[in-house]
C-alpha positions in Angstrom: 67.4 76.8 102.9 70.8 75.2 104.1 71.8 74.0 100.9 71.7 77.8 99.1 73.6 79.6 102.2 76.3 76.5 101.9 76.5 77.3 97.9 76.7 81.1 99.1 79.8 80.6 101.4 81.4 78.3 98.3 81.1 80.5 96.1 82.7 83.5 97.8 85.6 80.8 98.8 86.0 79.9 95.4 86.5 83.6 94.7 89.8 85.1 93.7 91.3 87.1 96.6 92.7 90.3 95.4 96.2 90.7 96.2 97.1 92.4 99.6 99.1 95.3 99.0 101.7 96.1 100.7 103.0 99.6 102.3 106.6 101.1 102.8 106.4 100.6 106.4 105.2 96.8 106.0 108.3 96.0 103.6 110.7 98.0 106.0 109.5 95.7 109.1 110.4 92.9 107.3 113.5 93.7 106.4 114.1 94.8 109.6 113.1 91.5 110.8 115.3 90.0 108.4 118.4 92.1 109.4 117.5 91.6 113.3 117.4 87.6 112.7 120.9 88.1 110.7 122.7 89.9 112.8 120.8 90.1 117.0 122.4 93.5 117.6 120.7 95.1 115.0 119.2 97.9 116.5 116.7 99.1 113.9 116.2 101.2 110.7 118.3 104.5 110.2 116.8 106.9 108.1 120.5 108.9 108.2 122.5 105.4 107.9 119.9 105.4 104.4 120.4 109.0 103.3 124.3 107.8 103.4 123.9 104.9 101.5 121.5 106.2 98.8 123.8 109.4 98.6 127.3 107.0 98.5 129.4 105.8 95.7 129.9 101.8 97.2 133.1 101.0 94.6 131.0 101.5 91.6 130.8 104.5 89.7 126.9 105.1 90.5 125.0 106.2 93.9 121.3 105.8 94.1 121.1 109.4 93.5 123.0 109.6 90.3 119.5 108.6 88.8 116.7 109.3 91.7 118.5 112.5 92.5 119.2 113.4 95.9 116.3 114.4 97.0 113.4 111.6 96.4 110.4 113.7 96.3 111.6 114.7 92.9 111.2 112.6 89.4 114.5 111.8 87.9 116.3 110.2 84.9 118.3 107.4 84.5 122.1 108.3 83.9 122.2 106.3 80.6 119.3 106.1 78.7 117.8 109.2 80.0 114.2 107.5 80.8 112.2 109.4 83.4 112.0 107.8 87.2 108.8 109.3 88.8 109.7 110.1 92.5 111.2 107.3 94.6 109.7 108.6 98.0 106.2 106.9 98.6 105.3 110.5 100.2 105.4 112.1 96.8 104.4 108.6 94.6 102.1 106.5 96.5 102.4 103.8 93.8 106.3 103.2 95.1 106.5 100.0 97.7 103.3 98.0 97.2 104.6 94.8 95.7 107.1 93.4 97.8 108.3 91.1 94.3 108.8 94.5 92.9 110.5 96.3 95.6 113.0 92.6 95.7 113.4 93.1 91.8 114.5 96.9 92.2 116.3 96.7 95.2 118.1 93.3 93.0 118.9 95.2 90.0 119.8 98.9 91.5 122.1 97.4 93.9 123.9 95.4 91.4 124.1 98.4 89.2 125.7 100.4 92.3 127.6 98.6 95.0 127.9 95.4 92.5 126.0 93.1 95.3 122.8 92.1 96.6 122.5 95.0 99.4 121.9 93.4 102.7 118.4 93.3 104.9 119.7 96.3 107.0 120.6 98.3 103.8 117.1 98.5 102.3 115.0 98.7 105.9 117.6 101.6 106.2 116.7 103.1 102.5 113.5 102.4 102.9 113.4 104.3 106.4 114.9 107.4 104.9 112.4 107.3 102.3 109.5 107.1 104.3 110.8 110.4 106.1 111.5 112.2 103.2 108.5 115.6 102.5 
């Protein structure tokens, strides 16, 4: 009786785990965190300070919203090759913000492409404020 409940619990140990999937909210704590451990006075996401930056050219000729349009409920298209960009605001495309190695890959490229630089912790928990507010 022991020895069939032990292979039981092994087995189900042995089992894959499915991946935890993260939220919006999640990856904006964390990069809150970050910021807060970067910088102590950091006071918290801004869902305006991240309307600014999406909506701002940062030295480059792009914003955020050259391509996600300026309001994120909406699908765009990117500004060169024309592909469609379902809607960036996990409100309107639940499927936006559950991998954090995505939302790091994105955040890598996009901000390269527009402020030519890794944006900084406070900048995404900022965009990613703003885009949990949007409706």
């Amino acid at each position: 009786m022991r020895i069939p409940a032990l292979l039981a619990v092994l087995a189900a140990l042995s089992a894959p785990w499915p991946a935890a999937a993260e939220t919006a909210t999640q990856l904006r704590d964390a990069f809150a965190g970050e910021a807060k451990r970067e910088n102590p006075a950091y006071a918290g996401p801004s869902a305006p300070r991240g309307r600014a930056f999406f909506a701002a050219t940062h030295g480059k000729e792009w914003s955020c919203a050259s391509c996600h349009t300026p309001d994120p409920v909406t699908a765009g298209k990117h500004a060169v090759t024309g592909k469609a960009i379902a809607p960036l605001a996990p409100g309107a495309n639940p499927e936006r913000f559950t991998s954090a190695a995505k939302v790091e890959k994105w955040f890598r490229r996009n901000c390269n492409d527009v402020a030519g630089r890794a944006c900084t912790a406070q900048e995404k928990a900022d965009i990613l404020a703003w885009l949990i507010a949007a409706k």
